[in-house]
DSSP file (Angstrom, degrees, kcal/mol; ACC not computed):
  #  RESIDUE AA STRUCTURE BP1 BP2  ACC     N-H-->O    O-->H-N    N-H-->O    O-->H-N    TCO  KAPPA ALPHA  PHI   PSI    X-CA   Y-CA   Z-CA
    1    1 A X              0   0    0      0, 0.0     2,-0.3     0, 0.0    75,-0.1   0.000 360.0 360.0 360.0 141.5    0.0    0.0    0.0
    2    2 A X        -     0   0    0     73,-0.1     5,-0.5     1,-0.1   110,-0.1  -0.982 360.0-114.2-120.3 128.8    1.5    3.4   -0.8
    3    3 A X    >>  -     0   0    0     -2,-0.3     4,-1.0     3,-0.2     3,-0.5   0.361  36.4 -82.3 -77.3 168.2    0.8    6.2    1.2
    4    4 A X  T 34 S+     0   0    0      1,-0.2     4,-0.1     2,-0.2    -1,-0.1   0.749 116.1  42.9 -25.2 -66.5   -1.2    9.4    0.4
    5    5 A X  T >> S+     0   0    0      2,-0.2     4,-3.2     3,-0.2     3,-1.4   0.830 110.9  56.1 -47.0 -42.5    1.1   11.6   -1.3
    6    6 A X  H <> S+     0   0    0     -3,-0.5     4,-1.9     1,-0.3     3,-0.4   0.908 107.5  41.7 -93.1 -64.4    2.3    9.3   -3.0
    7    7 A X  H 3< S+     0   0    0     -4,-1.0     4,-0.5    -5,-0.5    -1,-0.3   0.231 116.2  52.1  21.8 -25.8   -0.8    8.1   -4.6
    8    8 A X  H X> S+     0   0    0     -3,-1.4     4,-2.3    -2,-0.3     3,-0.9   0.868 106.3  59.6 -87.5 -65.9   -1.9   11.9   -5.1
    9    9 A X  H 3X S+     0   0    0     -4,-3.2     4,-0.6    -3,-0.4     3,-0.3   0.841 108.2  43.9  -7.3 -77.1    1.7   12.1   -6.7
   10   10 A X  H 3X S+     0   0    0     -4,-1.9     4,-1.7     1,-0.3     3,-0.4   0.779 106.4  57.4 -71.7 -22.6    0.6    9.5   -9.2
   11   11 A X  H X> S+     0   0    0     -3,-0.9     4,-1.6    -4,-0.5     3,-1.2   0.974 106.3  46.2 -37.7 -61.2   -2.7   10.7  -10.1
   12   12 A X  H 3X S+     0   0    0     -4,-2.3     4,-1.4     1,-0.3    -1,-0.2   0.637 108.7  61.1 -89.4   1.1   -1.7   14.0  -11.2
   13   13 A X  H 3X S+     0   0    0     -4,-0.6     4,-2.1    -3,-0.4    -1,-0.3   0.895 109.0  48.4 -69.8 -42.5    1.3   11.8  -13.3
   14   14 A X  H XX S+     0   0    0     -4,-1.7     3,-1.3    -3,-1.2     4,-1.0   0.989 113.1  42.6 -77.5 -73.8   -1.7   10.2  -15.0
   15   15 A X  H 3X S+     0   0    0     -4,-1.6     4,-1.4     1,-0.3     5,-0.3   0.807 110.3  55.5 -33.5 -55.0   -3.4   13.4  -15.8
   16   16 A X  H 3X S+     0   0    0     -4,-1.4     4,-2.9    -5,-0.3    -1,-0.3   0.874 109.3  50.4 -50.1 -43.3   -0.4   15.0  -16.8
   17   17 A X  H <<>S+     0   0    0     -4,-2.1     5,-1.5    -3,-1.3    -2,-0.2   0.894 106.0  49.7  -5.9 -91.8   -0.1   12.1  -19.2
   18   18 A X  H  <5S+     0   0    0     -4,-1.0     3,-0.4     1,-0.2    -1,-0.3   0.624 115.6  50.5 -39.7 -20.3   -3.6   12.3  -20.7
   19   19 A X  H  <5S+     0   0    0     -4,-1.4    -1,-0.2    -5,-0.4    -2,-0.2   0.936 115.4  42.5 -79.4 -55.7   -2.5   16.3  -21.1
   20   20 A X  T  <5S-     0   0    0     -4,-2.9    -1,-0.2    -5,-0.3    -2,-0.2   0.326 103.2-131.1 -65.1   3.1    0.6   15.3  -22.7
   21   21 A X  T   5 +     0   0    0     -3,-0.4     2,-0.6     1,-0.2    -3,-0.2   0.680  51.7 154.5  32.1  37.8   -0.5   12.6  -25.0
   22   22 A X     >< -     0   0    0     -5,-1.5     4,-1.4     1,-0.1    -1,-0.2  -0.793  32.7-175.4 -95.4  89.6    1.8   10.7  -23.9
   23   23 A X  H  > S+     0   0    0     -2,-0.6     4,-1.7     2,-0.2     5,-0.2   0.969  92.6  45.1 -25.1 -72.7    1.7    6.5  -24.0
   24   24 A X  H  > S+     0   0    0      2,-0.2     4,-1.8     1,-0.2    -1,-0.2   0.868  99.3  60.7 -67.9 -26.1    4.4    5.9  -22.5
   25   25 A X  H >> S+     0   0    0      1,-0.2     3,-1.0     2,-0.2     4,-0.8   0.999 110.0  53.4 -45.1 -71.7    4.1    8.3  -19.8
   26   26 A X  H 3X S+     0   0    0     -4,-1.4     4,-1.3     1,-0.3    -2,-0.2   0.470  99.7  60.3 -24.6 -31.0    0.8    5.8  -19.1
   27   27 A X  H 3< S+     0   0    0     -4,-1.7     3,-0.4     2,-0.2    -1,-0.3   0.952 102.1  47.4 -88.4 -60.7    2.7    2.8  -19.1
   28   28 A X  H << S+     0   0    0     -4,-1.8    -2,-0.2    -3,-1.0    -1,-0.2   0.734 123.4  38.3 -65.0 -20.1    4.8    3.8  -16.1
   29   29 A X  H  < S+     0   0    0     -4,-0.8    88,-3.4    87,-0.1     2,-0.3   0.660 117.6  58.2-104.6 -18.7    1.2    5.1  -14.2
   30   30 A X  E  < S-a  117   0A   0     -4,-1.3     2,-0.2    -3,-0.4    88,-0.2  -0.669  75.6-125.3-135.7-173.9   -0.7    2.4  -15.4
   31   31 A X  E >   -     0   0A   0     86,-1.9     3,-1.3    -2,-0.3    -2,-0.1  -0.675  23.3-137.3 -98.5 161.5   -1.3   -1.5  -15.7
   32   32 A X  E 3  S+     0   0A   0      1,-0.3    15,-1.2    -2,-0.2    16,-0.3   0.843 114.3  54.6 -79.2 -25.8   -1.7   -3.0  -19.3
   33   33 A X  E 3  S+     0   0A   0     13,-0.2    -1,-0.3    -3,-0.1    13,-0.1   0.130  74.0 136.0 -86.9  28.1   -4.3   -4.6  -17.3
   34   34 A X  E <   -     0   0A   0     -3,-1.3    12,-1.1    83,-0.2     2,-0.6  -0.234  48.4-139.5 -82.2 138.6   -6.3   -1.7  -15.8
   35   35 A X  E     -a  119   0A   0     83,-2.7    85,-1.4    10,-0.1     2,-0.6  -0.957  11.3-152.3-108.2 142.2  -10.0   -2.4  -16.1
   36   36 A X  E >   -a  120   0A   0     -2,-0.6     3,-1.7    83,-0.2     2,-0.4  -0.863   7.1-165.2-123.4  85.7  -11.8    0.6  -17.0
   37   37 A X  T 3  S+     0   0    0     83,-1.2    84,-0.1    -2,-0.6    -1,-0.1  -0.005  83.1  41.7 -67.1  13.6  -15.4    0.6  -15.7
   38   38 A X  T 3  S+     0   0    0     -2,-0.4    -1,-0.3    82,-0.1    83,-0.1  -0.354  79.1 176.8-110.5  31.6  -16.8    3.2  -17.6
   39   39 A X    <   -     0   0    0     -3,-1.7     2,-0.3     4,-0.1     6,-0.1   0.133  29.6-126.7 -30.9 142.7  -15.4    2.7  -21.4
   40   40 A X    >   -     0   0    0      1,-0.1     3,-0.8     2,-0.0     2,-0.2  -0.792  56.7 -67.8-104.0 167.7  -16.6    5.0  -24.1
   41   41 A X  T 3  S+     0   0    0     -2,-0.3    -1,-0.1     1,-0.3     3,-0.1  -0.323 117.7  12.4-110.6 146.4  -17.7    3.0  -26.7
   42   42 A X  T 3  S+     0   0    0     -2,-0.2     2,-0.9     1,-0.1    -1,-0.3   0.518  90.1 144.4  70.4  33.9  -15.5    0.7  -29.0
   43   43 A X    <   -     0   0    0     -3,-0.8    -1,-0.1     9,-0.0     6,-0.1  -0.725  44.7-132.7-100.0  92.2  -13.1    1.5  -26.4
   44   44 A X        -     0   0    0     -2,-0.9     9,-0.2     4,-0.2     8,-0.2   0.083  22.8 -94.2 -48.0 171.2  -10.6   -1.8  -25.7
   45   45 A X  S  > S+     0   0    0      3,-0.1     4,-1.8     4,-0.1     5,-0.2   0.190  82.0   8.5 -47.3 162.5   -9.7   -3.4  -22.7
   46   46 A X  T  4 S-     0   0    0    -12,-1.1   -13,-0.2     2,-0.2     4,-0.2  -0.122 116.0 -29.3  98.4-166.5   -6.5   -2.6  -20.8
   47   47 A X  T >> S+     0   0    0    -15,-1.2     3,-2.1     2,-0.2     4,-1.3   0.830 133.2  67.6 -60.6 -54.7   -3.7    0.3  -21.4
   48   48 A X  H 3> S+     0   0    0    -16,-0.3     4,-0.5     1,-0.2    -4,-0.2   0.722 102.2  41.5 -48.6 -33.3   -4.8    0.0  -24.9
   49   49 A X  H 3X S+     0   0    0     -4,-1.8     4,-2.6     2,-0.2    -1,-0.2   0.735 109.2  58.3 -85.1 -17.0   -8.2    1.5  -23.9
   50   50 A X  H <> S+     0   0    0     -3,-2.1     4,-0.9     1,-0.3    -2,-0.2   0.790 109.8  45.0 -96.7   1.1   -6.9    3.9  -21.8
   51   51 A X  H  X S+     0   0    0     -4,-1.3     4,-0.8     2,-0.2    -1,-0.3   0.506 109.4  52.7 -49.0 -31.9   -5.0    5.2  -24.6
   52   52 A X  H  X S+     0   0    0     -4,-0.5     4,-3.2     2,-0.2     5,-0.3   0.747 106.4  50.6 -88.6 -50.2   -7.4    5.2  -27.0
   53   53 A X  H >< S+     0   0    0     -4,-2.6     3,-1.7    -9,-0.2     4,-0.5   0.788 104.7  59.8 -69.2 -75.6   -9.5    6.9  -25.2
   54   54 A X  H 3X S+     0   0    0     -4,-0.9     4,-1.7     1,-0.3    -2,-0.2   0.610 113.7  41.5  39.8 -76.5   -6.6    9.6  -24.5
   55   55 A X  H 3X S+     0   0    0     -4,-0.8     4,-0.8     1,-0.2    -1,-0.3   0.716 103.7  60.9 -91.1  -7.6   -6.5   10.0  -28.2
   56   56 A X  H XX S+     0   0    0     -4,-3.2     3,-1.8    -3,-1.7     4,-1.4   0.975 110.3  43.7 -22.3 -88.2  -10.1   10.0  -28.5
   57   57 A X  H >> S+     0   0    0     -4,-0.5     4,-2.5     1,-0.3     3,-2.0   0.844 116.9  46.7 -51.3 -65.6  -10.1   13.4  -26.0
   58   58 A X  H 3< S+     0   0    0     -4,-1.7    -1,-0.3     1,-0.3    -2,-0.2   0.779 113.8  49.6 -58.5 -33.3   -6.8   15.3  -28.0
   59   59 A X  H << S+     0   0    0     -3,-1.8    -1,-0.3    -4,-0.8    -2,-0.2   0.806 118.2  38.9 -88.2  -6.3   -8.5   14.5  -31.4
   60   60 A X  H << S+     0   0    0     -3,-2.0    30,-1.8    -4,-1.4    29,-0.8   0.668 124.9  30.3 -82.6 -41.7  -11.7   16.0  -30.0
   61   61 A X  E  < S-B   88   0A   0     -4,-2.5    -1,-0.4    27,-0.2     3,-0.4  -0.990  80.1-141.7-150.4 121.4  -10.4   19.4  -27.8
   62   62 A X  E    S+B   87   0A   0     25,-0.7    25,-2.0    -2,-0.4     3,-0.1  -0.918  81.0  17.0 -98.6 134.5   -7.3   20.7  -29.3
   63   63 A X  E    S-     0   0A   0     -2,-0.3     2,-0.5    23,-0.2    -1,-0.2   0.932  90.6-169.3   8.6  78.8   -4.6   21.9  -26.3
   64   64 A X  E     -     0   0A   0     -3,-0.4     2,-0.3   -45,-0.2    22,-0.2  -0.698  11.3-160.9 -87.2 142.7   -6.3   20.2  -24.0
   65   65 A X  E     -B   85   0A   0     20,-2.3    20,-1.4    -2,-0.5     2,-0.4  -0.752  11.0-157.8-109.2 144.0   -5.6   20.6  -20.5
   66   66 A X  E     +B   84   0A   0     18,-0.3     2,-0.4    -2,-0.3    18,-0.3  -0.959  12.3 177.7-146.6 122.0   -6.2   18.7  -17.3
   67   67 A X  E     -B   83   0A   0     16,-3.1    16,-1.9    -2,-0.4     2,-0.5  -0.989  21.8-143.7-133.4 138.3   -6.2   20.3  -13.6
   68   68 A X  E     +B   82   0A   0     -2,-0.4    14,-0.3    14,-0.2     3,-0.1  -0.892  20.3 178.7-101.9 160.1   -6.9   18.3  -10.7
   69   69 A X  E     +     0   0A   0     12,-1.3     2,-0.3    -2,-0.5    13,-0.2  -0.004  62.8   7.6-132.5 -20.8   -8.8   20.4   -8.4
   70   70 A X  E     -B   81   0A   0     11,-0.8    11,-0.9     2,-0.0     2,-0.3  -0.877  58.3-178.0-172.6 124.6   -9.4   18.1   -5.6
   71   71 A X  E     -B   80   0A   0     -2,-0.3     2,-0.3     9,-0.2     9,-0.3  -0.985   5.3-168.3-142.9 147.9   -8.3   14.3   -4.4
   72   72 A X  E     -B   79   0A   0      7,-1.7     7,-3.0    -2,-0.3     2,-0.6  -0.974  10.9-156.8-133.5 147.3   -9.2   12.4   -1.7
   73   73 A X  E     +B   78   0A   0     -2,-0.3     2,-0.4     5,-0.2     5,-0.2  -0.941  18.9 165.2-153.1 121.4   -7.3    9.0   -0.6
   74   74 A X        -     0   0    0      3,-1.1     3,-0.4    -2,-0.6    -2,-0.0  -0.982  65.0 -37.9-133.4 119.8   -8.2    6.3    1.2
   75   75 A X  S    S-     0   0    0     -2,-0.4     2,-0.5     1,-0.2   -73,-0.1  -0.327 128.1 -23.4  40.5-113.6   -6.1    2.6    1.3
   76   76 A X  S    S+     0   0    0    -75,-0.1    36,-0.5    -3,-0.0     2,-0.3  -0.638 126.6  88.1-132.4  63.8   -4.8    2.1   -2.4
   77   77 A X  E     - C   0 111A   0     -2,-0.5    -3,-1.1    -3,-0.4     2,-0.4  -0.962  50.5-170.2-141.3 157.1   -7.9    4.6   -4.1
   78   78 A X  E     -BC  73 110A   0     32,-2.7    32,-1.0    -2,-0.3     2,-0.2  -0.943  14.8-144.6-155.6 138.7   -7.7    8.2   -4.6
   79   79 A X  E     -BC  72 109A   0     -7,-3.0    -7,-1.7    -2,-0.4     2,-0.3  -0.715  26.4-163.3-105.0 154.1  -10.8   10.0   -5.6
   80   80 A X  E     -BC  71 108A   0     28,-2.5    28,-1.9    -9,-0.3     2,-0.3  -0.896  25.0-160.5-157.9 143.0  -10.1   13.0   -8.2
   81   81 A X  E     +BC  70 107A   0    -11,-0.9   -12,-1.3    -2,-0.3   -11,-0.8  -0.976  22.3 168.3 -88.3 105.4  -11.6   15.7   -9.4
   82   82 A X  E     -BC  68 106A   0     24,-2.4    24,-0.8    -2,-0.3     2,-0.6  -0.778  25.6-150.7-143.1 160.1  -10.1   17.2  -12.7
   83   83 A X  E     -BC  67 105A   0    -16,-1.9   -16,-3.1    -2,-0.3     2,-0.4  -0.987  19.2-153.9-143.2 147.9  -11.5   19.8  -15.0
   84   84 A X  E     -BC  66 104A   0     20,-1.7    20,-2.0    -2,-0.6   -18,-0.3  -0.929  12.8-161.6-119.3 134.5  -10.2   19.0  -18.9
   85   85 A X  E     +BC  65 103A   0    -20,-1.4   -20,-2.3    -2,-0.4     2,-0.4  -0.972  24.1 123.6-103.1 148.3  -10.0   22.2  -21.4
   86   86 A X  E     - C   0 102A   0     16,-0.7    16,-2.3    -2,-0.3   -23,-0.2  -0.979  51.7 -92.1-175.6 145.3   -9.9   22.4  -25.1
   87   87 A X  E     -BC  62 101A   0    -25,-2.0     2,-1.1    -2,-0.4   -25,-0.7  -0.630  39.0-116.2 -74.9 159.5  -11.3   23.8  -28.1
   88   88 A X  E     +B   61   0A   0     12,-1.3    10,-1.8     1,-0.2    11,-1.3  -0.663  60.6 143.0-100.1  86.6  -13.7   22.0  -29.8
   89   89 A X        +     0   0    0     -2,-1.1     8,-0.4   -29,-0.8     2,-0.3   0.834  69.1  39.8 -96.7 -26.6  -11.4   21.5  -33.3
   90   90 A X  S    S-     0   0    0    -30,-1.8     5,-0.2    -3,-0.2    -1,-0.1  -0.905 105.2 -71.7-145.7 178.1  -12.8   17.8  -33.8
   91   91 A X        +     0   0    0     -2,-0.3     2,-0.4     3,-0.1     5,-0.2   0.018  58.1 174.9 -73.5 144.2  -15.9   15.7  -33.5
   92   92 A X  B >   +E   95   0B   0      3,-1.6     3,-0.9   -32,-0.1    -1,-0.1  -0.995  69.0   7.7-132.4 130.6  -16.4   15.3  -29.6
   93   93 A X  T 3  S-     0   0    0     -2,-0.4    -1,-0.1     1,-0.2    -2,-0.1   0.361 135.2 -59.9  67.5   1.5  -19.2   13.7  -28.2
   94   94 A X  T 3  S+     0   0    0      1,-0.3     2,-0.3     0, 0.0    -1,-0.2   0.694 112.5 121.8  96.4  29.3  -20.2   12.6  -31.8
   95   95 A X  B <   -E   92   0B   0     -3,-0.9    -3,-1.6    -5,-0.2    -1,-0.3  -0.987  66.4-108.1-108.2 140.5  -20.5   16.5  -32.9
   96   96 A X        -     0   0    0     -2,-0.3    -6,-0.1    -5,-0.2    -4,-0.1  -0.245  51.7 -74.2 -62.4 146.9  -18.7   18.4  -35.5
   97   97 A X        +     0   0    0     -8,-0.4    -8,-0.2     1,-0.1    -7,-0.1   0.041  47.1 178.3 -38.8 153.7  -15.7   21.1  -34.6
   98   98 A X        -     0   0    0    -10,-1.8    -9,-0.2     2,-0.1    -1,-0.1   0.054  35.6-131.4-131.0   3.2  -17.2   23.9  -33.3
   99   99 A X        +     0   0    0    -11,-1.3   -10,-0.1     1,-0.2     2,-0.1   0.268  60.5 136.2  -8.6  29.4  -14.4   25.7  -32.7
  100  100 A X        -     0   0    0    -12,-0.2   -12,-1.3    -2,-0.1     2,-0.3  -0.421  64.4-106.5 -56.0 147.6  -15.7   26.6  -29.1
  101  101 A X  E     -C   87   0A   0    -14,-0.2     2,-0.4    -2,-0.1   -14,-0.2  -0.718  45.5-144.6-101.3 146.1  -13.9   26.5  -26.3
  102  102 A X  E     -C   86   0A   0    -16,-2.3   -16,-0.7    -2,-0.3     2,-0.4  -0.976  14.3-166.0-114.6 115.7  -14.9   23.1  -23.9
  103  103 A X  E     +C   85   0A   0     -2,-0.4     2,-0.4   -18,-0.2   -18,-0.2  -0.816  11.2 167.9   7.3  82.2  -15.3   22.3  -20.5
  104  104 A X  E     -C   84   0A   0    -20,-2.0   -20,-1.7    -2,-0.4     2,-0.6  -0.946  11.5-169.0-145.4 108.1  -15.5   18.9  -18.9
  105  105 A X  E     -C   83   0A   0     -2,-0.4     2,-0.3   -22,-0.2    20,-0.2  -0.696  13.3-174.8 -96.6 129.7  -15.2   18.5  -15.4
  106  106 A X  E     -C   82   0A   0    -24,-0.8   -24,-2.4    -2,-0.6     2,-0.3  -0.884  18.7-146.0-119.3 163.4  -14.9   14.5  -14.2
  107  107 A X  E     -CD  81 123A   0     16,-1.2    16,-1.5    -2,-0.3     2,-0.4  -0.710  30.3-162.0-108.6 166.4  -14.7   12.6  -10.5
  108  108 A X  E     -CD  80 122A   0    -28,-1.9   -28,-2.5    -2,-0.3     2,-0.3  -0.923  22.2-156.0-150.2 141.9  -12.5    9.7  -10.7
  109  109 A X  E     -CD  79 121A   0     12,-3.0    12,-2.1    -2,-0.4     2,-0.3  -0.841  16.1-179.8-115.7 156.4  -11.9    6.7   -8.8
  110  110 A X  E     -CD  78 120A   0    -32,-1.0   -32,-2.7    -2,-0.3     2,-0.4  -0.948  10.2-169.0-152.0 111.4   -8.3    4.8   -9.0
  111  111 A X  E     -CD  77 119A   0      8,-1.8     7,-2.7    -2,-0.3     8,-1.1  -0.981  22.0-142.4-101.5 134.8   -7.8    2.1   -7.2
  112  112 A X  E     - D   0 117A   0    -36,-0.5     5,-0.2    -2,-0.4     2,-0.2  -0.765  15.7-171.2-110.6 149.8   -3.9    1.2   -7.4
  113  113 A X        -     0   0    0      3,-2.2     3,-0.4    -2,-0.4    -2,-0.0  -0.748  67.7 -13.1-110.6  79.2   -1.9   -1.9   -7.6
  114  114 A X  S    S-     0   0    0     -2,-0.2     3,-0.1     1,-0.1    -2,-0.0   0.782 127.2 -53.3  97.5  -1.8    1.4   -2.6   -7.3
  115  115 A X  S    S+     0   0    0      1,-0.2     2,-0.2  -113,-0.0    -1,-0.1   0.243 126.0  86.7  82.6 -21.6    2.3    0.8   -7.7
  116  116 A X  S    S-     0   0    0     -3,-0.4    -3,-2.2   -86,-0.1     2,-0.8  -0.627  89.9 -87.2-111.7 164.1    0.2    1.2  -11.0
  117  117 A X  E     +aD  30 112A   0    -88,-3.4   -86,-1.9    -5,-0.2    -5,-0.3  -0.784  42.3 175.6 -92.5 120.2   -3.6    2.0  -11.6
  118  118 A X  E     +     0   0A   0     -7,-2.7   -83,-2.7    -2,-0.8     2,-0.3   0.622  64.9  13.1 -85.6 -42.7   -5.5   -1.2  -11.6
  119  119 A X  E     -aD  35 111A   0     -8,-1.1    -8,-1.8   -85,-0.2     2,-0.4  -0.970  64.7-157.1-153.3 148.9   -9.2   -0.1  -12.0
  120  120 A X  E     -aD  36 110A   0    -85,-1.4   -83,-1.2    -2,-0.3     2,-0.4  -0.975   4.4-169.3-141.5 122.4  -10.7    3.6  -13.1
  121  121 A X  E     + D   0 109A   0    -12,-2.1   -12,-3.0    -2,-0.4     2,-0.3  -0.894  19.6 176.3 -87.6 121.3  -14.5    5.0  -12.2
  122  122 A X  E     + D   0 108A   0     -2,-0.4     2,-0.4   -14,-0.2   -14,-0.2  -0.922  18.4 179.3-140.9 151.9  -14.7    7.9  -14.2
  123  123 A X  E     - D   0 107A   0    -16,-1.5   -16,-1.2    -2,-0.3     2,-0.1  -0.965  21.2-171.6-129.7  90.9  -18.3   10.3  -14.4
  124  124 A X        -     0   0    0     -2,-0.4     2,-1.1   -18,-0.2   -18,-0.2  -0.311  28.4-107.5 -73.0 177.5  -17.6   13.1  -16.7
  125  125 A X    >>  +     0   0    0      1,-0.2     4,-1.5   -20,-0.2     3,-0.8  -0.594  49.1 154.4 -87.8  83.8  -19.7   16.0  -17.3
  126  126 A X  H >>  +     0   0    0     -2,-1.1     3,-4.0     1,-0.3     4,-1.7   0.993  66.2  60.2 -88.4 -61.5  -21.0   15.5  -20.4
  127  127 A X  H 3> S+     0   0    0      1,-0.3     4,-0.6     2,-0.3    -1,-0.3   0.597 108.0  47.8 -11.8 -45.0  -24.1   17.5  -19.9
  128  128 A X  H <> S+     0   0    0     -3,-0.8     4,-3.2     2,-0.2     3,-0.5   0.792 108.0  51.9 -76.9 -24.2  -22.1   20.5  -19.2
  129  129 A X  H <X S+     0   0    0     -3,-4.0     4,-1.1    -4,-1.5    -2,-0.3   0.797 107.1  59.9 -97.5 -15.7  -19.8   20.1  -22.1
  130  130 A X  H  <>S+     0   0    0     -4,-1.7     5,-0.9     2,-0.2    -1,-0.3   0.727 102.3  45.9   0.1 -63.8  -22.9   19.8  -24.0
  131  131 A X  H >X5S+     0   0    0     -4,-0.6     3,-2.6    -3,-0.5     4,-1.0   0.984 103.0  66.3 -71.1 -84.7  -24.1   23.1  -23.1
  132  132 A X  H 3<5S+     0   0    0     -4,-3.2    -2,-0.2     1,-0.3    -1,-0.2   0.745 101.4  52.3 -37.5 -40.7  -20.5   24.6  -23.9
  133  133 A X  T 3<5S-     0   0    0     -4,-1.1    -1,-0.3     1,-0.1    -2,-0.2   0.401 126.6 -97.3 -89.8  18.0  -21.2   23.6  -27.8
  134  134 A X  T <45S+     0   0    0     -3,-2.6    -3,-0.2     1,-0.2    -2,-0.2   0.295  71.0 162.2 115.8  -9.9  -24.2   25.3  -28.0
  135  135 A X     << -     0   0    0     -4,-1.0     2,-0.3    -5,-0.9    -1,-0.2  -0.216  27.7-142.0 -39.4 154.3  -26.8   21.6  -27.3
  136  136 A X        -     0   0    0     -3,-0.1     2,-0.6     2,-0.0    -1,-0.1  -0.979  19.4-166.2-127.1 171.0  -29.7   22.2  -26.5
  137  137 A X        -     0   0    0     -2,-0.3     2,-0.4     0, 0.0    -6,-0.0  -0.948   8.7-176.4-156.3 128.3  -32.1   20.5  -24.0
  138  138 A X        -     0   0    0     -2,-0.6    -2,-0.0     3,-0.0     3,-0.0  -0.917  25.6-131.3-124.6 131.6  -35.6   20.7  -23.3
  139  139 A X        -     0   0    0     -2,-0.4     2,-0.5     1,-0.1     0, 0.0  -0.324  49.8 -96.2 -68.0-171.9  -37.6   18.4  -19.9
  140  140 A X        -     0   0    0      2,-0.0     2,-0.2     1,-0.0    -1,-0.1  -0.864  38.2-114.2 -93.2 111.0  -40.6   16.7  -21.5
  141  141 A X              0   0    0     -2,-0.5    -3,-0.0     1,-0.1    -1,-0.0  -0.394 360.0 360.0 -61.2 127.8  -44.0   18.8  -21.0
  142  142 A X              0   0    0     -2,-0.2    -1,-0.1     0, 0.0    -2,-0.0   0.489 360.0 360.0-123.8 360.0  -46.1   16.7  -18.8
């Protein structure tokens, strides 16, 4: 088990990653066997998925950015908070560039293994980054 910091430590390695588009960065934070419990869809298993998705977000929100905001840690998890920024240069959420600028705040859970991240909860905001490209949304008159 690795103690707080150090667990906070590696979160914000992983983020930096995802910022950085970086693989190999990813390889050192995470396991080729990380099960990913929220996948976005056609998204493999593994390091492979979390990579894809990775390049999924950069081809979507061009100089996208990652800030964690908040973590909380408990035994081998850390809960996270992150806010992602980007323009919207390519289709993101299965919409065409907008060239708006986007917003997507996620919580994450990490449970670590081994030094590496084993299992990932993540709940973005999609709703909001919705809104940022102009969606619109109406309740059901009832």
């Amino acid at each position: 088990m690795r103690n707080g910091d150090e667990l906070r430590q590696a979160y914000g390695r992983l983020i930096a990653a995802v910022e950085a588009n970086d693989p190999d960065a990813l390889a050192g934070i995470v396991s080729p066997d990380i099960v990913d419990h929220g996948p976005v869809p056609g998204q493999p298993p593994g390091l492979e998925g979390i990579v894809f998705w990775m390049r999924g977000m950069h081809s979507g929100l061009s100089g996208l950015t990652g800030v964690v905001e908040d973590t909380v840690v408990e035994g081998d998890k850390v809960a996270g908070r992150v806010t992602w920024r980007g323009t919207h240069a390519g289709t993101f959420l299965g919409l065409p560039a907008t060239g708006k600028p986007v917003t997507v705040t996620a919580m994450h859970l990490l449970r670590f293994e081994n030094g590496l991240a084993a299992e990932w909860w993540g709940v973005p905001d999609v709703y909001g980054a919705l809104t940022d490209l102009g969606a619109r949304f109406e309740l059901p008159k009832g």
